[in-house]
Rosetta silent file (secondary structure, phi, psi, omega in degrees, C-alpha in Angstrom):
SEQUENCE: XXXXXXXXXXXXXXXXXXXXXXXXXXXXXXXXXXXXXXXXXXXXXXXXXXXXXXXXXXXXXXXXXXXXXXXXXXXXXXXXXXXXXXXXXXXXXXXXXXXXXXXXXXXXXXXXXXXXXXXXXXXXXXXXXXXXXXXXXXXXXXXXXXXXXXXXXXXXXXXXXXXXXXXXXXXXXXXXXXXXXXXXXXXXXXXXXXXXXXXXXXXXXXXXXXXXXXXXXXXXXXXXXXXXXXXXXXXXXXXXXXXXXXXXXXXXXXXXXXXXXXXXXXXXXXXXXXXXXXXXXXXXXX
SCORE:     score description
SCORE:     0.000 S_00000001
   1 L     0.000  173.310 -157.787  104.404  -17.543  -94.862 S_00000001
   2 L   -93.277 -179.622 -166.615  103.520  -16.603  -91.809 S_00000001
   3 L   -80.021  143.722 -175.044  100.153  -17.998  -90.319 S_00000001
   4 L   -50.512  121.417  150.860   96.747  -15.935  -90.867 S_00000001
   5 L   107.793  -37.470 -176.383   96.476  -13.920  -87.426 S_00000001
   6 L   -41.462  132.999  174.072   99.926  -15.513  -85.848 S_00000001
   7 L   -86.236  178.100 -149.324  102.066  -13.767  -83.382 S_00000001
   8 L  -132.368  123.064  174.360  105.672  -13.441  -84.068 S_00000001
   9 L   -69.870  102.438 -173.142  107.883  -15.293  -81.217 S_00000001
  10 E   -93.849  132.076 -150.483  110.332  -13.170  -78.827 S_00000001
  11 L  -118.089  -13.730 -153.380  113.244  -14.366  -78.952 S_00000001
  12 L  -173.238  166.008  174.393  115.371  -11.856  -77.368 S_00000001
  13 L  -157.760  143.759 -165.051  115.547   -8.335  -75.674 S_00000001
  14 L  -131.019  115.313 -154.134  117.342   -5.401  -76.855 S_00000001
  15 L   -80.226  151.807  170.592  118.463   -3.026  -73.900 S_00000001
  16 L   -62.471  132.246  171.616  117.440    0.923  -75.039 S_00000001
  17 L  -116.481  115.054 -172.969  120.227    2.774  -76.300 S_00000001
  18 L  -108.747  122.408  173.391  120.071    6.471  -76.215 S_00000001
  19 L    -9.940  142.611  167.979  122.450    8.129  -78.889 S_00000001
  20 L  -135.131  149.540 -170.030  125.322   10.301  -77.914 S_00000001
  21 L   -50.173  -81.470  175.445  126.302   13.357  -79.343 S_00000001
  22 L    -0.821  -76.727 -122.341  130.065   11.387  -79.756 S_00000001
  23 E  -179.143  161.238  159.948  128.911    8.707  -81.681 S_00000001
  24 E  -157.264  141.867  166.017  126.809    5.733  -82.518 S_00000001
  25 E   -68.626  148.530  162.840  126.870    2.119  -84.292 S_00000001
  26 E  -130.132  -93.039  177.081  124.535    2.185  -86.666 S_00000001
  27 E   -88.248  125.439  151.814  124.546   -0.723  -89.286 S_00000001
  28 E  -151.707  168.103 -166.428  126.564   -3.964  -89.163 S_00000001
  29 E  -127.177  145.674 -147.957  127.435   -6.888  -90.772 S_00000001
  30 E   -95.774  134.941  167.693  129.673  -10.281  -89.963 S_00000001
  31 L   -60.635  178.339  158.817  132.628  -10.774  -92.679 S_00000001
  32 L   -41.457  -40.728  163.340  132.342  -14.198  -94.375 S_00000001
  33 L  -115.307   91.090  174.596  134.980  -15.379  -92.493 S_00000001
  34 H  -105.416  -35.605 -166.751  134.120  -14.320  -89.360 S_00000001
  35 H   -45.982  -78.717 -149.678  134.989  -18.259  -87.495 S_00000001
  36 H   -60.070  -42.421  164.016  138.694  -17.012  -88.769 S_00000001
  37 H   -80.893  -27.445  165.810  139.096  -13.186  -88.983 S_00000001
  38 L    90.135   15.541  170.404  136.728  -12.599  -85.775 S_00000001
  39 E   -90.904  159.228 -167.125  135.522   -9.218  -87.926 S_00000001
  40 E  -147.135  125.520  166.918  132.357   -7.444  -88.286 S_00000001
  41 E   -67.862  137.251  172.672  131.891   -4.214  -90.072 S_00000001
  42 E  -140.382  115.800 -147.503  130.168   -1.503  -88.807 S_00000001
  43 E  -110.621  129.366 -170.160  129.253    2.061  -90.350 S_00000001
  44 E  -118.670  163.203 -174.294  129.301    4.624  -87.392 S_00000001
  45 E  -123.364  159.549  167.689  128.302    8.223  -86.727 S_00000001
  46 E  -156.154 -178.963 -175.889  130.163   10.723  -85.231 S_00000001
  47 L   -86.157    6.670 -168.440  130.382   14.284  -84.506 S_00000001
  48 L  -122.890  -54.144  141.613  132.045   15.268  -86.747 S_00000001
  49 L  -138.492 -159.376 -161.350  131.472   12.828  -89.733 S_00000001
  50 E  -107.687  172.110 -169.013  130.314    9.324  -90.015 S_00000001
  51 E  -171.520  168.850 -147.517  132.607    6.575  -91.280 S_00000001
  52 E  -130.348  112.081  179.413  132.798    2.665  -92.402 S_00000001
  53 E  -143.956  130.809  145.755  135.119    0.121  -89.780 S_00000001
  54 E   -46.251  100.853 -177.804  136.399   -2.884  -89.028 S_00000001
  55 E  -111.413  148.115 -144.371  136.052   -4.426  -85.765 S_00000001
  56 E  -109.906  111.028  161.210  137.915   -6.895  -84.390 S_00000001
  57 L  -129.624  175.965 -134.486  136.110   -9.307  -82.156 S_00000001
  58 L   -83.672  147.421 -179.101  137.254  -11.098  -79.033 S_00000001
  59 L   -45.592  -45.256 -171.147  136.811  -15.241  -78.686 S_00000001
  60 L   -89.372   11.756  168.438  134.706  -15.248  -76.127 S_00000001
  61 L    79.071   13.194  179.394  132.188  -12.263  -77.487 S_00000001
  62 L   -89.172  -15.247 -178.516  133.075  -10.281  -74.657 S_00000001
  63 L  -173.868  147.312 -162.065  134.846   -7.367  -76.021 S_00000001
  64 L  -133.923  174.270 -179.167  135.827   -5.871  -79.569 S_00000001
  65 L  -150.822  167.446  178.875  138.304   -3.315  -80.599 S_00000001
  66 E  -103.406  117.769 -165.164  138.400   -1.054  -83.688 S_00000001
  67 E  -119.170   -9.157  129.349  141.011   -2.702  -85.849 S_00000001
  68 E  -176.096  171.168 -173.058  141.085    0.271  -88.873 S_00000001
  69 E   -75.387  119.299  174.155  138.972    2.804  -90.803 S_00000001
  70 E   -89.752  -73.734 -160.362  137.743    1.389  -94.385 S_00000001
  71 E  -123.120  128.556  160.184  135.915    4.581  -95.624 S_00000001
  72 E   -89.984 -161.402  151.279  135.643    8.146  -94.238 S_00000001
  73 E    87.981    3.095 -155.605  134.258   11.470  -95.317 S_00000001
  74 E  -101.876  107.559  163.025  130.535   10.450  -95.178 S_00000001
  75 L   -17.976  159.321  157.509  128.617   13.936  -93.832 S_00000001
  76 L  -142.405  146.490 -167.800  127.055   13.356  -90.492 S_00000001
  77 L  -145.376  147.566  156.872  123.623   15.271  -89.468 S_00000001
  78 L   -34.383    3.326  126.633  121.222   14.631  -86.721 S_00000001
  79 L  -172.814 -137.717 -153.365  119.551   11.786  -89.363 S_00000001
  80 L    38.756   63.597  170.512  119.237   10.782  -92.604 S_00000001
  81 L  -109.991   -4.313  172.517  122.162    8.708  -92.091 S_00000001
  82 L    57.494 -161.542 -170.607  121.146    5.320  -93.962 S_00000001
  83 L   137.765  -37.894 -168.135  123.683    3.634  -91.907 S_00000001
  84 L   -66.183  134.981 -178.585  122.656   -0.098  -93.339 S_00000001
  85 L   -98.318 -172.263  147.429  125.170   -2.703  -94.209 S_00000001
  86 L   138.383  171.153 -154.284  125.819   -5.568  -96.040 S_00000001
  87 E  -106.779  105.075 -169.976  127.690   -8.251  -98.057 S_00000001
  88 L   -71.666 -174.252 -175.150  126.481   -8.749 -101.963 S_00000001
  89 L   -99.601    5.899  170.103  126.780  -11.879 -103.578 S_00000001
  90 L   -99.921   58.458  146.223  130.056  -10.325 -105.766 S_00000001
  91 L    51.348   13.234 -173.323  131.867  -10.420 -102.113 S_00000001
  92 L  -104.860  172.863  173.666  132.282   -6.403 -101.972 S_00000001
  93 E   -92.696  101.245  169.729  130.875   -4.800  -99.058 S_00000001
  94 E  -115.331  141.893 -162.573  127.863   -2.363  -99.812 S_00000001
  95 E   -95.519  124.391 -169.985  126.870    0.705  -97.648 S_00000001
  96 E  -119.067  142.684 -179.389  123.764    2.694  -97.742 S_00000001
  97 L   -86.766  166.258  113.926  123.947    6.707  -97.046 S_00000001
  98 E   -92.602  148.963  173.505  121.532    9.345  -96.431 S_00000001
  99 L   -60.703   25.780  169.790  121.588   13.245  -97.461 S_00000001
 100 L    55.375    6.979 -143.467  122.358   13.829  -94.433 S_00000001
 101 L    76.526   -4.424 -163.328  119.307   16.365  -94.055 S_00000001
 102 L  -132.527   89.704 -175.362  120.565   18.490  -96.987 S_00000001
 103 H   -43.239  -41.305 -155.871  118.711   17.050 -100.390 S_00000001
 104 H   -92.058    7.594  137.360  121.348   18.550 -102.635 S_00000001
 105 H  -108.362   24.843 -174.425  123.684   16.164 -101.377 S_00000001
 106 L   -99.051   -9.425  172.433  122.210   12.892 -102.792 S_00000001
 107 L   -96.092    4.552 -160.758  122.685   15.029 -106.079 S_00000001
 108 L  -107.123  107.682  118.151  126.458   15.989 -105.467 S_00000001
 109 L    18.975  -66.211  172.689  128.881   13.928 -107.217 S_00000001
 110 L   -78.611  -24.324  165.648  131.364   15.018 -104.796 S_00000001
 111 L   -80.301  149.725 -176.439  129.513   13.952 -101.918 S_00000001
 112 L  -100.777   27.585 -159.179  129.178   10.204 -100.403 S_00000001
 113 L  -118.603  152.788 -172.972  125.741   11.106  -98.848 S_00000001
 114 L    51.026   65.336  165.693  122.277    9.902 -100.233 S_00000001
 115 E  -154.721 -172.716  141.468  123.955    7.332 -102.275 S_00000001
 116 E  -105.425  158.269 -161.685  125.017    3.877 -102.312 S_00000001
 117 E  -131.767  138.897  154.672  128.599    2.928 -101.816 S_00000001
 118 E  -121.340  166.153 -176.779  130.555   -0.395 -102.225 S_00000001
 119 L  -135.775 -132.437  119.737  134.191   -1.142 -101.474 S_00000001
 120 L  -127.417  173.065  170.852  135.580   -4.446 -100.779 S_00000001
 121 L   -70.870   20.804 -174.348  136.810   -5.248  -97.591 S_00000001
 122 L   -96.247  -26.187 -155.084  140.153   -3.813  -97.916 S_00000001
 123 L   122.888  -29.231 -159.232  138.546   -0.601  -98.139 S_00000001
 124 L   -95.096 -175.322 -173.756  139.565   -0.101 -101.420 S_00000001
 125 L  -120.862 -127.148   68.745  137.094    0.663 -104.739 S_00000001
 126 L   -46.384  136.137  151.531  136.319   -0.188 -108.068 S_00000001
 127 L    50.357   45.688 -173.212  137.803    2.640 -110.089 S_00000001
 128 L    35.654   26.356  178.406  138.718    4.376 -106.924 S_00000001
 129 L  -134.275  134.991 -146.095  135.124    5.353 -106.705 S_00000001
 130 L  -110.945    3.291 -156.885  133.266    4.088 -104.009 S_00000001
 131 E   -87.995  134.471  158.899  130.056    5.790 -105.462 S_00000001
 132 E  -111.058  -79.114  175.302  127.417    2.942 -107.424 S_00000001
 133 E  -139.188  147.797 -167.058  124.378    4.819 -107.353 S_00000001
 134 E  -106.687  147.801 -153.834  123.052    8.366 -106.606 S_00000001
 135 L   118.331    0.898 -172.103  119.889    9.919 -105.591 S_00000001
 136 L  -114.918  133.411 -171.232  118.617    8.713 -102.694 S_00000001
 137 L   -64.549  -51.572 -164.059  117.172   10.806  -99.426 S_00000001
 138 E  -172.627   77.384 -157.255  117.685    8.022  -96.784 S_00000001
 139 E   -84.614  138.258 -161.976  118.169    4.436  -97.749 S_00000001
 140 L  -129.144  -52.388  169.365  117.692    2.184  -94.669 S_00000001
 141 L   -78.159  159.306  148.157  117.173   -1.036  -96.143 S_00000001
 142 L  -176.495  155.966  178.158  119.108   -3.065  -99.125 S_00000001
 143 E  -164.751  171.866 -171.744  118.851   -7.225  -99.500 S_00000001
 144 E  -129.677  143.145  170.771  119.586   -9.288 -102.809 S_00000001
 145 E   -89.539  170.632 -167.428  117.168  -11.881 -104.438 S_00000001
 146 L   -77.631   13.837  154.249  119.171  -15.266 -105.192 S_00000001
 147 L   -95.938   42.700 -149.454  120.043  -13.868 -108.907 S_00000001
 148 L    40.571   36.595  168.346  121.954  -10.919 -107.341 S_00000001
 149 E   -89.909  138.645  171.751  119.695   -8.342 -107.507 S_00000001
 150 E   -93.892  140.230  175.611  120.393   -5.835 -105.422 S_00000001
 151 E  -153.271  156.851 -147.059  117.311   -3.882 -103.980 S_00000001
 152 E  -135.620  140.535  179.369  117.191   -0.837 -101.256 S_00000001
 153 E  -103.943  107.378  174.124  114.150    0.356  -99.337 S_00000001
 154 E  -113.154  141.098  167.724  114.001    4.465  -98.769 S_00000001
 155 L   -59.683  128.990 -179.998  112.185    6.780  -96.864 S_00000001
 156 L   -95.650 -153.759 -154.147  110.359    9.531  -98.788 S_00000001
 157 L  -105.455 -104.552 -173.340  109.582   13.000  -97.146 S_00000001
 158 L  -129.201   17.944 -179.779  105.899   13.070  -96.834 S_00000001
 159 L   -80.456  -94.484  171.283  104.926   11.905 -100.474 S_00000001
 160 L   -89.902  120.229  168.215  106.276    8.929 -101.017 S_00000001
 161 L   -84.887 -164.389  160.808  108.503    5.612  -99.505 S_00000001
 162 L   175.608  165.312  169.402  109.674    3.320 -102.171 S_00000001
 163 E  -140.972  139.077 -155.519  111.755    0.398 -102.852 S_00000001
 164 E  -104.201  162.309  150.310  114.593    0.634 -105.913 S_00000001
 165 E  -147.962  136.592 -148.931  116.339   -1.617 -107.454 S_00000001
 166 L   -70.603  158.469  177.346  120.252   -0.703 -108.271 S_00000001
 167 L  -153.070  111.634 -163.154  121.754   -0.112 -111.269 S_00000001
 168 L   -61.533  120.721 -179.924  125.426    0.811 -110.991 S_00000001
 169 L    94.810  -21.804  173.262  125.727    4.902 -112.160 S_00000001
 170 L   -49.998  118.370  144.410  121.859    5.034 -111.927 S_00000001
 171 L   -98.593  163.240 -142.718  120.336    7.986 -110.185 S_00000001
 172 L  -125.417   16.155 -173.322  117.209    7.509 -108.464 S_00000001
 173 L   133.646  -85.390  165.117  115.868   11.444 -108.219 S_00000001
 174 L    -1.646 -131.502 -135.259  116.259   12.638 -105.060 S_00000001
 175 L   -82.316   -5.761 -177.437  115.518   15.767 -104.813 S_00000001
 176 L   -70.769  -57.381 -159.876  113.844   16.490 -107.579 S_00000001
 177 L  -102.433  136.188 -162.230  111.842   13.382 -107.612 S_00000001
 178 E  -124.153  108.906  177.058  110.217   11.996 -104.104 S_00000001
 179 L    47.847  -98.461 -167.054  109.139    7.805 -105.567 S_00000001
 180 L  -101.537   -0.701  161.595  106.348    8.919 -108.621 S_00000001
 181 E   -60.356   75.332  177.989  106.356   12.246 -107.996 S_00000001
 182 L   157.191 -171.085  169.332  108.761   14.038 -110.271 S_00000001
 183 L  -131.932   24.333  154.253  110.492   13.375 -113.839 S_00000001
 184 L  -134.872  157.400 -161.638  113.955   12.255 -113.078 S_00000001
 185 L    86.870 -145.571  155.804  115.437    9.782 -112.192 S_00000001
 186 L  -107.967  128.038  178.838  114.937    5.352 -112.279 S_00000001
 187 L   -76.494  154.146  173.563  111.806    4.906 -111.147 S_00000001
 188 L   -73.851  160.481  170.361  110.815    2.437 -108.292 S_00000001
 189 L   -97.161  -10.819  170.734  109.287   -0.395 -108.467 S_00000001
 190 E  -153.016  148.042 -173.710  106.964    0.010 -105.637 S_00000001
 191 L  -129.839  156.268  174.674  105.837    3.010 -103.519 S_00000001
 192 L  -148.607  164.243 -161.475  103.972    3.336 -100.117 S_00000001
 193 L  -103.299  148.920 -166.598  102.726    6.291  -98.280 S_00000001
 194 L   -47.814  -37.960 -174.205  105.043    7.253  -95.535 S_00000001
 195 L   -76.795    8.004 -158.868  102.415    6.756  -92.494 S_00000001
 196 L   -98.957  -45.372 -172.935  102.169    3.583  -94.083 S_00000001
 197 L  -123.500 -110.061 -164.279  106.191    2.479  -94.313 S_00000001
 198 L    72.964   66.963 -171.835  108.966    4.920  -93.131 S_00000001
 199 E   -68.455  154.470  178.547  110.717    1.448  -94.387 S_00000001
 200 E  -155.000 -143.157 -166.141  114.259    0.730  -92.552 S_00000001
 201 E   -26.167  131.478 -176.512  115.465   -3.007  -92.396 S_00000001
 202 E  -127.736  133.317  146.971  114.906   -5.516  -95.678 S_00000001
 203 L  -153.560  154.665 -160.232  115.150   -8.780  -96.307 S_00000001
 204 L   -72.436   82.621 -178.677  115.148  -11.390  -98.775 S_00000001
 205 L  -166.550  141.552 -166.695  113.358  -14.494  -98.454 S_00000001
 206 L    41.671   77.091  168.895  111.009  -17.484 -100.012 S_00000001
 207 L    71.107    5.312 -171.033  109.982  -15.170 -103.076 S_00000001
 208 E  -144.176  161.682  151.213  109.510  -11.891 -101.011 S_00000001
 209 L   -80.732  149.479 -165.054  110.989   -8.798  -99.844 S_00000001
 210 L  -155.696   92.860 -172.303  110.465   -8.776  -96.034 S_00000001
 211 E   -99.175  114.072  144.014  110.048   -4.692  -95.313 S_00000001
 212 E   -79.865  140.750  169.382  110.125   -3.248  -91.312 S_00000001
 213 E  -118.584  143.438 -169.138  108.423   -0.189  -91.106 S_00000001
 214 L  -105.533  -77.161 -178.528  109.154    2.228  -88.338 S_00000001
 215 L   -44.918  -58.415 -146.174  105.692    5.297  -88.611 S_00000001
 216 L   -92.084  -29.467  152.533  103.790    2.579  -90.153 S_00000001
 217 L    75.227   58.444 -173.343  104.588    0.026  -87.289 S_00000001
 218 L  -165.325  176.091  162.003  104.203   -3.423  -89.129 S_00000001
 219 E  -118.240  130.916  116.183  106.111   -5.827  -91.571 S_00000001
 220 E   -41.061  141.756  162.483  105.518   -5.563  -95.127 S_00000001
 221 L  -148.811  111.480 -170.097  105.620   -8.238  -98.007 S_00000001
 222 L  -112.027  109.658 -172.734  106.507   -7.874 -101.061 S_00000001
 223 E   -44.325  110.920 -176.776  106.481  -10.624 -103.946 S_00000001
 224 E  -130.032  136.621  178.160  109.113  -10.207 -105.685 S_00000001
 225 L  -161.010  133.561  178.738  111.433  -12.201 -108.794 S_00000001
 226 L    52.414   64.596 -178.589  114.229  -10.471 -110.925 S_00000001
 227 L    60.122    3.718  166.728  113.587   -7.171 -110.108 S_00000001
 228 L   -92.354  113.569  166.781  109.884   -7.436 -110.284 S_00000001
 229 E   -83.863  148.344 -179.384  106.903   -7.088 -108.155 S_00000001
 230 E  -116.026  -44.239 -176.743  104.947  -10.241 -108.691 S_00000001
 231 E  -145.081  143.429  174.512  101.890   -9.744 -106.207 S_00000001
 232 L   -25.109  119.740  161.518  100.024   -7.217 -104.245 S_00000001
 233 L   -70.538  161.713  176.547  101.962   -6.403 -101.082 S_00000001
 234 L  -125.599  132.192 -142.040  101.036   -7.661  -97.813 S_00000001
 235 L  -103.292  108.184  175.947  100.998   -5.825  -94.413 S_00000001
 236 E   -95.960  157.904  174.200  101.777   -8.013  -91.431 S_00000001
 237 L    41.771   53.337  166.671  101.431   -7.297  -87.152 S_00000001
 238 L   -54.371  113.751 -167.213   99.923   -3.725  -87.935 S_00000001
 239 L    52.024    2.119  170.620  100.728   -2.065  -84.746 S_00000001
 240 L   -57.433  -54.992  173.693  101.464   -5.270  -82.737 S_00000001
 241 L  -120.121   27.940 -137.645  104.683   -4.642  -82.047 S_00000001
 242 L    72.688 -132.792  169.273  105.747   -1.222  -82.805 S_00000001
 243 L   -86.695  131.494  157.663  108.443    0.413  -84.969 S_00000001
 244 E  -108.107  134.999 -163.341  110.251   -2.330  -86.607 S_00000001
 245 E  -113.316  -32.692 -175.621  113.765   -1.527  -87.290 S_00000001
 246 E  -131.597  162.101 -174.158  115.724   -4.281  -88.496 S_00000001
 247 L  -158.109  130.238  176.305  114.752   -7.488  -90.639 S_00000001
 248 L  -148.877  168.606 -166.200  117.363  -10.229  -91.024 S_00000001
 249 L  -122.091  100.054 -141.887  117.181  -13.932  -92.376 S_00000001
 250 L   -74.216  142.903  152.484  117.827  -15.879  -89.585 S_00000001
 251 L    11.688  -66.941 -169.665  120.169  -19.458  -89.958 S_00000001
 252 L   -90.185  -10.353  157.325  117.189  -21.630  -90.065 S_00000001
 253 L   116.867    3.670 -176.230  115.043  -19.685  -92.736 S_00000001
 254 L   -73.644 -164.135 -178.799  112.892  -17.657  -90.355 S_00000001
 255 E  -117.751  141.626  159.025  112.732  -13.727  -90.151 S_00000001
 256 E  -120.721   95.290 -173.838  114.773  -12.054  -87.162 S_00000001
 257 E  -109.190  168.488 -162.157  113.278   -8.285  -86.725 S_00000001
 258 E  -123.467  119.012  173.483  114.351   -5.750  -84.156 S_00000001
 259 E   -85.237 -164.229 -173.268  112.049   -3.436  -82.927 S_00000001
 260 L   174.557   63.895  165.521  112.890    0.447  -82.093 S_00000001
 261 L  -118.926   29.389 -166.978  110.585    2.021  -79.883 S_00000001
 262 L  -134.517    4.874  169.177  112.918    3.019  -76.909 S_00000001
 263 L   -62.635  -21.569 -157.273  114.598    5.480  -79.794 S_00000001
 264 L    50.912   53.150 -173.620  112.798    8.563  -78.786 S_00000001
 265 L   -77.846  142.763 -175.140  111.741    8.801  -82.132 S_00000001
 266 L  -112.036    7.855  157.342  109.930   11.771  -83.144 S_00000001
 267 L  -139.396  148.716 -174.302  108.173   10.624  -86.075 S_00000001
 268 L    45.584   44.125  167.189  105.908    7.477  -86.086 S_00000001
 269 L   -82.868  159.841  172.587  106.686    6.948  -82.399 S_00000001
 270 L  -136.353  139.427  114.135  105.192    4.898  -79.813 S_00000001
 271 L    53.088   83.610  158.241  105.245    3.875  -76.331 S_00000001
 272 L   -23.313  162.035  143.470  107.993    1.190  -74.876 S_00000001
 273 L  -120.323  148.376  155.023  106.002   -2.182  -73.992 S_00000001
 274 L   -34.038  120.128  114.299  107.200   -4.737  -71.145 S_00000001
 275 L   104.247   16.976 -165.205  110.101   -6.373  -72.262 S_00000001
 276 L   -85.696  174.133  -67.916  110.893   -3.437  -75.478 S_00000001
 277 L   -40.135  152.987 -168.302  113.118   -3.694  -77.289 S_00000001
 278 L  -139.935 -179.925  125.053  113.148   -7.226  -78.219 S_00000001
 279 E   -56.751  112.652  138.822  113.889   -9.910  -81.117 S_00000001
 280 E  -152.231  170.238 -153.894  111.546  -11.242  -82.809 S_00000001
 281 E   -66.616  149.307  166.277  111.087  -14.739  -84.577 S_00000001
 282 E  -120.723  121.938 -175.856  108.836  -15.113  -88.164 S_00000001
 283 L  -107.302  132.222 -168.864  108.740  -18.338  -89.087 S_00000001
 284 L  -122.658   58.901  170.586  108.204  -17.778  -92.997 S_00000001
 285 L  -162.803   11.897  143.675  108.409  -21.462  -94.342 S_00000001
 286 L   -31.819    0.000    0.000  105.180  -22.067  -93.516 S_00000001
C-alpha cells in the first residue's frame, strides 16, 4: 500500500485539452489483441449524440483512423456523459453512460443513457439489447475484482456518491433514489459525500478498489472481496495533486492516475500546477 505520508511519482504530462463543441474522446480502452489488430475503443461525444468506436492504430503510434461505429444513439448533453470503458473478464466490451442531464433518462427503457451497456466487440449484443443495468445519474468509474465482479463508481447530485456493484437487469434508483436516500432501487455498497468523492476513474488492485475523486481532490481506498466492503475506506494525497480523473493498473502492479485540473471544471475545481496535467505513479505493493 502506499507508504504513510509518500508522494506519488510523475511519470508523465498530459497537455490540457479544451473540449469542442464537435466532439471529444472521452473513455478508452486497448482490445486484447491490440500487438495484432492495432485497435483501441473509444466512446466519443458529439454534437449531436455520443457514440462507441473502433480505432485503428498506426505502427509507429503516430496516427489512428476511425475504422467503424460499434454503438450509436447514446444522448449527448453538456455532461453527465459517463464516457468510461472497459474489457470484463467474459471478453465483451462494457460502457458506462450518464443521464445525460435529464434524470428520467437513467429510468427510460428506451434510452441508452444513465445505464450500463455491454456489446462485444463486433458491436453486436446479447439479446440484441445492449442495456445490463439501469439507474444510474453518471457512472465514471467501473473495474472487476479477480472473481468477475463487476463494480462502477457514480456521482450523486449533492446527497450522495456511491459505488454499485452490477447485477445484469438490476436498477440502481436513479432518480428516485440518490445512494441511501430513497426506496428503490439495489442499494450500494458504499456511499461518500460528494465534496468528499465526485468519484470518476476505478481500479482494481491488491484487495482494494482504487477510487479518483475529482471535488474531493484525493485517491480513495476501498477494501474490498466478492462484492463486499471489508474495511473502513482510506483517503490518500488529500489535495496534493488535484482532481484525479483516471485510475488504471499499470503493467508492473502500480496505480497510473491522471489528473484533470486544466478541464475548466466548474465544480470541485482548482488551479493548474507546474507541469499539470500529469501521470502519476502509486506503487501499491508495498
Amino acid at each position: 500500500m502506499p507508504a504513510e505520508g509518500g508522494a506519488a511519482q510523475t511519470v508523465g504530462e498530459v497537455p490540457g485539452v479544451v473540449p469542442k463543441a464537435e466532439g471529444g474522446l472521452m473513455g478508452i480502452v486497448a482490445s486484447p489483441d491490440f500487438t495484432t489488430d492495432r485497435t483501441v475503443y473509444a466512446s466519443v461525444t458529439g454534437a449531436d449524440e455520443n457514440s462507441i468506436v473502433a480505432l485503428h492504430i498506426a505502427e509507429d503510434y503516430r496516427s489512428l483512423r476511425r475504422d467503424r461505429v460499434l454503438l450509436d444513439g447514446i444522448r449527448t448533453a453538456d455532461r453527465h456523459h459517463g464516457g468510461r470503458l472497459a474489457i470484463g473478464p467474459d471478453g465483451y466490451l462494457w460502457i458506462t453512460t450518464g443521464d445525460a442531464f435529464e434524470p428520467a433518462n437513467a429510468a427510460d427503457d428506451t434510452s441508452l443513457n444513465g445505464k450500463i451497456l455491454r456489446i462485444r466487440t463486433d458491436g453486436t449484443s446479447p439479446d440484441d439489447d445492449p442495456i445490463y443495468s439501469s439507474g444510474h445519474r453518471n457512472v465514471q468509474g467501473i473495474a472487476f475484482g479477480p472473481d468477475g465482479t463487476a463494480y462502477v463508481s457514480e456521482l450523486g447530485h449533492r446527497t450522495w456518491d456511491e459505488v454499485n456493484v452490477l447485477r445484469e437487469g438490476a436498477d440502481y434508483g436513479w432518480p428516485e433514489t440518490e445512494g441511501v436516500e430513497g426506496g428503490t432501487g439495489t442499494a450500494p455498497i458504499w456511499t461518500v459525500h460528494p465534496d468528499d468523492a465526485s468519484p470518476s476513474g476505478m481500479a482494481y488492485a491488491r484487495g482494494s478498489l482504487w477510487i479518483g475523486a475529482l471535488g474531493g481532490q484525493r485517491l480513495w481506498q476501498l477494501p474490498v472481496e466478492a462484492g463486499r466492503v471489508t474495511g473502513e475506506a482510506i483517503e490518500h494525497y488529500p489535495g496534493e495533486y488535484g482532481r484525479i480523473r483516471t485510475v488504471e493498473l499499470a503493467p508492473d502492479g502500480a496505480l497510473w492516475l491522471v489528473t484533470s485540473n486544466t478541464d475548466q471544471s466548474t465544480w470541485g475545481g482548482v488551479a493548474p500546477r507546474p507541469g499539470d496535467d500529469r501521470i502519476l505513479r502509486v506503487d501499491v505493493n508495498q
